[in-house]
Structure formats: structure tokens, C-alpha cells
N, C-alpha and C positions, 0 to 999 in steps of 0.2 A: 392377481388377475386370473381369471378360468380361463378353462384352455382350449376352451371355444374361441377366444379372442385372444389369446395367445397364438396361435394356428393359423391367425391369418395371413401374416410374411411368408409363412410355409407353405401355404395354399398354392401364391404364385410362382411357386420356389416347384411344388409339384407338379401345377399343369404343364411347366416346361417342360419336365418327363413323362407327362401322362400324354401329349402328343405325340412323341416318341415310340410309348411303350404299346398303346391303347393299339392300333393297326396292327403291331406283331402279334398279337395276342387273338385279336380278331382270326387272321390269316390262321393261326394254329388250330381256329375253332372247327376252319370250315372244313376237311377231311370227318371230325365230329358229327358236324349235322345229320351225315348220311346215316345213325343210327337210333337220330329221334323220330325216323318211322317205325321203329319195330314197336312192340306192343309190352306194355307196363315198363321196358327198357328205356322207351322212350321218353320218359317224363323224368328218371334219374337222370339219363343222359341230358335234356334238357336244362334240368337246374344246375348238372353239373356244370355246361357248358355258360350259363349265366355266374354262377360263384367263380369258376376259373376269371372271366373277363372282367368280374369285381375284384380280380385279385391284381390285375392292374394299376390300379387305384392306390390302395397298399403299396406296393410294389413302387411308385414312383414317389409314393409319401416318404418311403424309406430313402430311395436313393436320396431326397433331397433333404434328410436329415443327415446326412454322409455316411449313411449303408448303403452302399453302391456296390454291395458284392453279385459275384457271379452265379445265378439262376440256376437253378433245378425243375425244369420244366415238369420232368417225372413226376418231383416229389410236391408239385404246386397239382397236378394232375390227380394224382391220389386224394388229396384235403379236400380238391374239389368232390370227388366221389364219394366221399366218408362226410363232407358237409351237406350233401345234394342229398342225402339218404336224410341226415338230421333235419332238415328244413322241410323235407317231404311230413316225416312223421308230425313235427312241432304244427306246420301247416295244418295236419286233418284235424288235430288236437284243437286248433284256434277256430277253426273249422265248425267243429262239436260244439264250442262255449256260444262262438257268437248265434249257431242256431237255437241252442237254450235260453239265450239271454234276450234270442229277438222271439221267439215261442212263448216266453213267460211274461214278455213284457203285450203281446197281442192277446194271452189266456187274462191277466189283469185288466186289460181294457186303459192301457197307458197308452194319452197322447193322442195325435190325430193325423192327417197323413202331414206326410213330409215334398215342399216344394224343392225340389233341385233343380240349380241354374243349367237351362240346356235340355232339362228333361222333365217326361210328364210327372204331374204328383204320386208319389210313393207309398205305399204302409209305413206307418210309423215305426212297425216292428222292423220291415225289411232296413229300414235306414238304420236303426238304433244296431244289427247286426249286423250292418255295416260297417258302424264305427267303429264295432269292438275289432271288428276282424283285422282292419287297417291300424285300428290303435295296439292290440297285440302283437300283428305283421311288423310292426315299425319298432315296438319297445324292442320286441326279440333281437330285431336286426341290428339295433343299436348296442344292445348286451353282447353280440357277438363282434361287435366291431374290433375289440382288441385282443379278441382267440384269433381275428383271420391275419390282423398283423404280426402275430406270433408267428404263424402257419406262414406268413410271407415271408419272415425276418429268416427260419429256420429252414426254408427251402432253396439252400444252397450246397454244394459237392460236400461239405464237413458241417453242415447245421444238424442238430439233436430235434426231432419233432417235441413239440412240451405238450403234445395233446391236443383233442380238440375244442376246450373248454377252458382253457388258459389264462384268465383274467379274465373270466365270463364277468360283465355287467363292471369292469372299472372300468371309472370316468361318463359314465353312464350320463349323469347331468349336461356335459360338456358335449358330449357326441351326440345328444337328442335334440341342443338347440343348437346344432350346428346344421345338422337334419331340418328339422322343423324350422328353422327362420329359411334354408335354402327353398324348403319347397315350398312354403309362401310365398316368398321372393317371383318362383315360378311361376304360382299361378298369379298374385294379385298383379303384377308386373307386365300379364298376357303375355308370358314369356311358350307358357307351354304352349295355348292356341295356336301361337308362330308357328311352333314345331310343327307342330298336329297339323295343321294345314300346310306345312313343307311336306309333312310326309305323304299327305291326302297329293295333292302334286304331284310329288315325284312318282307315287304309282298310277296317278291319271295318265301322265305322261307318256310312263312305260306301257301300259297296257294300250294308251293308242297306236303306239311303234310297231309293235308287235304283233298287234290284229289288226291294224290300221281304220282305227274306229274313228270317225272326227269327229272333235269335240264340241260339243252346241255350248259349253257353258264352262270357261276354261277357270282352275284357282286361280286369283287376283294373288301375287304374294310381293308382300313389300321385303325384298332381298337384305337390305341393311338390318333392320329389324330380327331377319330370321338369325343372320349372323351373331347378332348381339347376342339372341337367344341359345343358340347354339354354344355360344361362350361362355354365356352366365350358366347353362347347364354342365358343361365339362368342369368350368371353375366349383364348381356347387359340391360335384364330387368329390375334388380333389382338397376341399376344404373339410369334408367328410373323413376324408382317412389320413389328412395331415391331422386334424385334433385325437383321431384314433391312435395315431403314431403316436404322442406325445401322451399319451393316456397309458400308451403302452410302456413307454420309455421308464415312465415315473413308476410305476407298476413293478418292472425290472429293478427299478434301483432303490424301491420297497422292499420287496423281499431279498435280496443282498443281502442288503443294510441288518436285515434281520437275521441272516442268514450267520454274518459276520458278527453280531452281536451274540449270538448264541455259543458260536464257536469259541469265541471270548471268553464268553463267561464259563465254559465246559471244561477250557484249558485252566481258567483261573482258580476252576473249583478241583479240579487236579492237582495243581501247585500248591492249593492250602490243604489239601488232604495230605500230601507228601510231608508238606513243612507239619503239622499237625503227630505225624506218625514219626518224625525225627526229635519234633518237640516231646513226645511221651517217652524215649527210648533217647537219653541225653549220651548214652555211653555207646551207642551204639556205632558213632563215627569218632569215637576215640579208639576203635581194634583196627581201624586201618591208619 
């Protein structure tokens, strides 16, 4: 069975922790924030501060595979800052392709514009470099999925960091369609709209409070609905780094496996080299 579907008992085995864990994590950010105004700092500290609250996610995938150990806040803090830097570069990189791919595909004269639901029609080019940028943004993200549960597993008071590349790209299958059916689910579902108009709300709301502006045309939000969405978006996650988890696990007990095969076989060619040099030399343990 893949372990995309494997992952799912663990899903809800995780959001119980990811409720939990998700507001502490927040709450640690916000001291944070106050230094994604300064200038080109800001955009590290930003993704750092988005990788740390993805690390959440991990983090409760594990506890609920029974790694329930004791957190290293520090050392989840660093990974973030050393993964915020990676993601920044990979980013301009993906950045570079999709504007060559959408340039050569407008220099060829490929295609014709592009209609997107919600918006006006588009350059073909601009869409097609679109896709790449979201389709390379999402592989990346899925290849790192089981370096960041390493980085999670390992950041505790006596955990070994193993890098930040760690089982770059296993399970890769399993972690894309775990990704990719959730965020379908989201849109075709109208699970994201929900949101989107929760959060169109909640800042209508606030910004009348505050200026005391009234509102001539207030969001209509069907509340049950937003909840649901809400749920199936946390669960979404947590189905995300529970098959990460289990990508990882297999991964780990990969290389062991080989690890202990080798040592094996090192000792057993030790043993016939010894028996090999007693077998040449027969008188040799007849002086003692």
C-alpha cells in the first residue's frame, strides 16, 4: 500500500497534536515579526518564520508516530534560518526558469491567452510561467519534506543534526499525492473560497472597529461551512507530514539496514582473512 494511504490513520493521530502544538509555535513567532521590517533581513526572517511554523506539522507527525520527545526550540530555530536562506535561493532559481520558459514560449508564438476562473484573460506565456513556478515551488517542497522531519526528529537536547538535505526527494511519490489530492480537495471542494472570504471578514470587521467605518455591504459567511474548511485545511496538513513521517521512518531503517549489512560483511571478510592466514601457516598455532 503507498504511504500516502498508509498515512491516513496517522493524519488524525496528528491533527490532535497539531492543535496542540500549532498556537505554541505561533505565539513563539510573534517576538519574530518585529524584524521582518528591516531591509533584505526581512524576507529571511520571514521564510524563516513560515519554515519554523511548518515545522509544527513534523513535529506533531512525529509525536504521533511515538517521538514524543523533548523539543529544542533553538535548534528547530536555526534549520529554520539555514532552510529560509535555501528556499530564498532555490526560489530566484525557479524564479529564472519560469521567466525563460514563459519568454521562449511568447518568442515561439505558443498558444493563445489563457482564461482563469475569477480573473481577466492572461498571456499564455504569463500562465505557462506560472505553472512552472508553482509546479517547481511544490516538487521542491515535496523533496524536502523528509530533510525537514529529520531537522524535526533531531531537534531535541541530545539529537545529532544529519544535515539539511537528509533524504532530499524520498517518498517523493507518496508526499506529492498527498499534497496534490489535498489541495484539490481544497479548491474543487470550495473549501479555500470559504477561507478567503473568512478572512475577507475578519479584516472587514476589524478595520470597521477601529476606524469605525460602516459597512454598506457586509461578507455573507455561512459559518458551518467555514469550520469544515478550516478542518479539512489543518487535516490536509497534517496528512502532509504524517506521510513525510513515514517516508522518513522507512528511509532511516534503509540505511541501517545497510549500514548493518555492511558492517557484516567487513567483520566476515576479517574472519576469513584471519582463518585464511592460519589456514597458510598450519604450525603456527602448534608453538603455543
Amino acid at each position: 500500500m503507498p504511504l500516502f494511504l498508509r498515512s491516513l490513520p496517522l493524519s488524525f493521530l496528528t491533527l490532535w497534536h497539531y492543535v496542540f502544538w500549532l498556537p505554541l509555535v505561533l505565539i513563539i513567532c510573534i517576538p519574530f515579526m518585529l524584524l521582518a521590517i528591516l531591509p533584505l533581513v526581512g524576507m529571511v526572517v520571514l521564510t524563516a518564520i513560515a519554515t519554523f511554523i511548518s515545522f509544527a506539522g513534523f513535529m506533531s507527525a512525529l509525536a504521533a508516530h511515538g517521538r514524543d520527545d523533548e523539543p529544542a526550540f533553538g535548534k528547530l530555530i536555526g534549520s529554520s534560518l539555514l532552510l529560509s536562506v535555501i528556499n530564498i535561493l532555490v526560489s530566484i532559481l525557479v524564479i529564472v526558469i519560469a521567466i525563460a520558459v514563459g519568454m521562449a514560449a511568447e518568442y515561439l508564438g505558443i498558444g493563445t491567452e489563457v482564461i482563469v476562473p475569477g480573473l481577466e484573460e492572461i498571456p499564455f506565456a504569463t500562465g505557462v510561467g506560472a505553472l512552472v513556478y508553482v509546479g517547481l515551488s511544490s516538487l521542491f517542497y515535496c523533496a524536502m519534506a523528509v530533510p525537514m522531519t529529520a531537522l524535526a526528529a533531531a531537534a531535541t537536547p541530545r539529537g545529532r543534526n544529519p544535515g539539511p538535505f537528509y533524504g532530499f526527494g524520498a517518498g517523493l511519490f507518496s508526499v506529492g499525492m498527498a499534497w496534490a489530492l489535498w489541495i484539490a480537495g481544497l479548491v474543487l471542494l470550495g473549501f479555500f473560497m470559504a477561507i478567503a472570504e473568512g478572512v475577507g471578514f475578519g479584516m472587514q470587521t476589524a478595520v470597521s472597529s477601529m476606524f469605525g467605518i460602516p459597512l454598506e455591504e457586509q461578507i455573507k459567511i455561512d459559518w458551518w461551512f467555514l469550520g469544515l474548511s478550516v478542518v479539512y485545511a489543518l487535516w490536509g496538513t497534517c496528512w502532509f507530514c504524517a506521510t513525510a513521517v513515514l517516508a522518513w521512518d522507512r528511509t532511516v531503517q534503509r540505511q541501517t539496514s545497510v549500514k548493518t549489512e555492511v558492517e557484516t560483511v567487513a567483520r566476515l571478510s576479517a574472519n576469513d582473512l584471519r582463518a585464511l592466514r592460519e589456514a597458510r601457516m598450519p604450525g603456527r598455532g602448534d608453538q603455543h
